[in-house]
N, C-alpha and C positions, 0 to 999 in steps of 0.2 A: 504494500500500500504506500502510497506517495503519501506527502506529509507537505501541506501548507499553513502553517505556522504566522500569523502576523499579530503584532500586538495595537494596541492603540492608548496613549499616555502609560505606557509602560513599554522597557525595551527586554524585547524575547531573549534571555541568554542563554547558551549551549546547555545549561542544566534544565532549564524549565522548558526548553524544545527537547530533551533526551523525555524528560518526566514524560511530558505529553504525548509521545513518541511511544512510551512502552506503555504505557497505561490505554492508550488508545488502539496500539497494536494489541491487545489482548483480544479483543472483540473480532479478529482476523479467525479462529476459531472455528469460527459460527459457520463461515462460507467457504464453499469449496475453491474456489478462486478469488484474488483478488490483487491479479496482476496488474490491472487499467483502474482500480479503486484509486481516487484521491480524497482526503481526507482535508478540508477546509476549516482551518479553527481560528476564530480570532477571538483576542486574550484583550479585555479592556477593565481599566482601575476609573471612576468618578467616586469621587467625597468617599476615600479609604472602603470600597466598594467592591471587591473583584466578580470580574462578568467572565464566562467564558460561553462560546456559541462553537458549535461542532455540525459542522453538515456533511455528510456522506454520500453525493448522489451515486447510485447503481442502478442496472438495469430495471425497470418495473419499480423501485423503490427509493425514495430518499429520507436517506436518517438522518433527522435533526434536530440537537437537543441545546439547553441553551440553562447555565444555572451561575447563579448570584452566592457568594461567601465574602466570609471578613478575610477567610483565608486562602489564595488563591490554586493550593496544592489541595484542598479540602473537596472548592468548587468543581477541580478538575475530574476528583474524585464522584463527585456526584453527581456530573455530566454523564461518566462514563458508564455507571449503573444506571440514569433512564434509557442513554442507548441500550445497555442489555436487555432491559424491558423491553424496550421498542422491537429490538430482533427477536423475543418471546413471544410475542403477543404476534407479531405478524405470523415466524415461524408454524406458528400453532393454527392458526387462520390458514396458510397454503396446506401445511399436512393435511387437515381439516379436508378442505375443497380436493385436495388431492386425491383422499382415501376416499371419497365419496365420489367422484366420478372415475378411479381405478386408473389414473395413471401413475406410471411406476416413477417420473420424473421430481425429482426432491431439490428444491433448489437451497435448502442449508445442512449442513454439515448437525449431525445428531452430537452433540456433549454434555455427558454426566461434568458431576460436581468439580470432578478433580482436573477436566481439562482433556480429558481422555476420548476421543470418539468412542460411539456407542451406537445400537442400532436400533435405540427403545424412545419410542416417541414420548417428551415431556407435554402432560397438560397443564395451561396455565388459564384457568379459570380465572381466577383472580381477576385477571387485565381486561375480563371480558366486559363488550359496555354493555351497558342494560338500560334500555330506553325507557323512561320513566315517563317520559308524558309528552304529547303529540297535542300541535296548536294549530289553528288554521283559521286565516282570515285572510281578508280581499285586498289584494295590495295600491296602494293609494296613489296615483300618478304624482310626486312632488320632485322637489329638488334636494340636491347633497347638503345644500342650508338648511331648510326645513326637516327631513330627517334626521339632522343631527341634533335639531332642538325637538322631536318626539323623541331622539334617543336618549336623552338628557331629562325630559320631563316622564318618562319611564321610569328612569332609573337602570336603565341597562347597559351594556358595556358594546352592545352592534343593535342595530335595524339594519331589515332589508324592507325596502323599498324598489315603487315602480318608476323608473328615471323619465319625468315629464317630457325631459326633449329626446332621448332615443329610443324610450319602450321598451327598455330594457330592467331586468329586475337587477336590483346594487344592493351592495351590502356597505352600510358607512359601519366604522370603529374606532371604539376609543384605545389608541395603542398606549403602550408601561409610561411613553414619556410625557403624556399629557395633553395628547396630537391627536388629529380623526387623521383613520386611512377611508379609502374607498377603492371598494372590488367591485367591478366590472365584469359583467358576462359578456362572451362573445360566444 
C-alpha cells in the first residue's frame, strides 16, 4: 500500500509517518491484494486539537474514517479501529450477499484474532443498522436560503429539499465547522 502522508499546522516527521505507516499497514490483512491501494491521510492540530482523516479509495469501496484526540498517537489509534469496523461490517454485508446468491468469489481475506488467515466467516451483528423509523413528506420547491432557515428552525443538522430553479431534490448541511454544504443530484 502506498502511503500519503501530509500534515496541516503540524510538520509530518519520519517517526509519526513510520507510526502511521504501521499502524495503518495492519488493516493490509483484510485484503487479498493491495498493490495499486493508496492510503490518503492528512494529520491536522487547531487550538491543541489533533485531527486525523484517513481515506482509502478501492475498487467498489472507499474507507474513510476521520477522528479528533488531545493526543495525536491516540487519535491515530482510533482512526485505525473505525476502519477495522468499517472493513467488518462491509466484509460481513458481501459474504452475506455472496452466500446467498452462491458465488464462490470473496473479495476479503478471512482473519481470526491473532492475524492469522482463516477460513471461518466472522459475524458482526453489532455494526448492523437497524432502521428505526421511516418519514415521508412532499418536498417543497425552495431555495438553498430558505432550507437552510427550515433546517435551523427544525433543529436539524441537513434538509432535503426541492431546488426551485432546477427540480432537482438537494440536501443543505450543517458541516463540524459551522458552515452549510449542499448536495446536488444529478
Amino acid at each position: 500500500m502506498k502511503y500519503n502522508v501530509r500534515g496541516e499546522n503540524i510538520e509530518v516527521t519520519p517517526a509519526i509517518r513510520d507510526y502511521v505507516e504501521n499502524k495503518i499497514g495492519k488493516i493490509e490483512r483484510y485484503f487479498d491484494s493491495t498493490d495499486n491501494a493508496e492510503s490518503k491521510v492528512n494529520l491536522k492540530v487547531y487550538n491543541n486539537q489533533q485531527k486525523i482523516e484517513v481515506t482509502i479509495p478501492m475498487t467498489g469501496l472507499v474507507l474513510r474514517a476521520e477522528e479528533s484526540h488531545d493526543d495525536l498517537y491516540a487519535a491515530i489509534d482510533l482512526v485505525v479501529d473505525k476502519l477495522e469496523r468499517q472493513i467488518r461490517k462491509h466484509k460481513t454485508k458481501v459474504n452475506r450477499k455472496l452466500r446467498d446468491t452462491g458465488s464462490p468469489k470473496y473479495l476479503f481475506n478471512e482473519v481470526i484474532d491473532n492475524g492469522a488467515p482463516s477460513n471461518v466467516a466472522v459475524e458482526d451483528d453489532e455494526d448492523e443498522a437497524d432502521l428505526v423509523r421511516t418519514k415521508r413528506y412532499n418536498l417543497k420547491p425552495m431555495d438553498s436560503e430558505e432550507a437552510i432557515l427550515q433546517m435551523n428552525l427544525l433543529g436539524h443538522n441537513f434538509f432535503v429539499f426541492l431546488n426551485a430553479a432546477t427540480n432537482e431534490t438537494n440536501v443543505v448541511y450543517k458541516r463540524n465547522d459551522g458552515k452549510y454544504g449542499l448536495i446536488e443530484s444529478y
